[in-house]
C-alpha positions in Angstrom: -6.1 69.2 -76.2 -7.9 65.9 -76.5 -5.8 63.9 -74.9 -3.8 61.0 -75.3 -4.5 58.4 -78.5 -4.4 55.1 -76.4 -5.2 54.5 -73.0 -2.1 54.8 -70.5 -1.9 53.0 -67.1 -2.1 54.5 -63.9 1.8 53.2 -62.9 3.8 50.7 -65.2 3.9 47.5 -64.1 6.2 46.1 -61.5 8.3 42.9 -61.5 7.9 42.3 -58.0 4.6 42.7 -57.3 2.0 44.8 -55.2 2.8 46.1 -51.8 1.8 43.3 -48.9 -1.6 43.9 -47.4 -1.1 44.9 -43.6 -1.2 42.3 -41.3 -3.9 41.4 -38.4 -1.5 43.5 -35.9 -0.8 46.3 -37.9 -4.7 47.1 -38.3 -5.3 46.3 -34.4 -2.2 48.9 -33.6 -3.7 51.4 -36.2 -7.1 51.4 -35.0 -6.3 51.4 -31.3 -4.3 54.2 -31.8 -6.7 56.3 -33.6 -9.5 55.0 -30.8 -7.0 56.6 -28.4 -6.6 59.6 -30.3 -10.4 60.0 -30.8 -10.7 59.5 -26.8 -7.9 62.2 -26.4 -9.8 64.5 -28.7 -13.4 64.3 -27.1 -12.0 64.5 -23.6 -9.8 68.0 -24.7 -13.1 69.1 -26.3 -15.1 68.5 -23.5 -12.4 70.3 -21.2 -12.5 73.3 -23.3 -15.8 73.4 -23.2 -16.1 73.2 -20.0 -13.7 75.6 -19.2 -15.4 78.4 -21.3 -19.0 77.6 -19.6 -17.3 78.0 -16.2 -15.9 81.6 -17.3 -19.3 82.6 -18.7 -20.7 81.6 -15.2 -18.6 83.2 -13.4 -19.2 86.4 -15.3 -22.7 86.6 -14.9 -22.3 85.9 -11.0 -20.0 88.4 -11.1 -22.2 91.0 -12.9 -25.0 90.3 -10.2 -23.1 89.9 -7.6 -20.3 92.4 -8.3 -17.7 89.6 -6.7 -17.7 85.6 -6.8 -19.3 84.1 -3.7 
């Protein structure tokens, strides 16, 4: 299979033109909301991780100790 004889476009062309580019807002709203996301994400992250330090902790005080102070 070679392909095709002539080169073929991508889409056929449209009478009514190419989609709008987004506007000013439209970027601001998406990248505020993917900033908030991101904040969202680290602050989860850092909870988790926090939590799983404070078990690990609390398991080696609780192998010395034999109970949590």
């Amino acid at each position: 299979m070679t392909g095709t004889p002539a080169p073929q476009p991508a889409t056929p062309p449209v009478s009514f033109g190419a989609r709008p580019a987004p506007t000013l807002g439209m970027r601001t709203a998406r990248r505020g909301m993917a900033l908030v996301r991101m904040v969202f994400l680290v602050g989860f992250t850092g909870f988790l991780g926090a939590a799983v330090i404070a078990t690990v902790f609390a398991a080696v005080v609780i192998a010395i100790n034999g109970r949590l102070p």
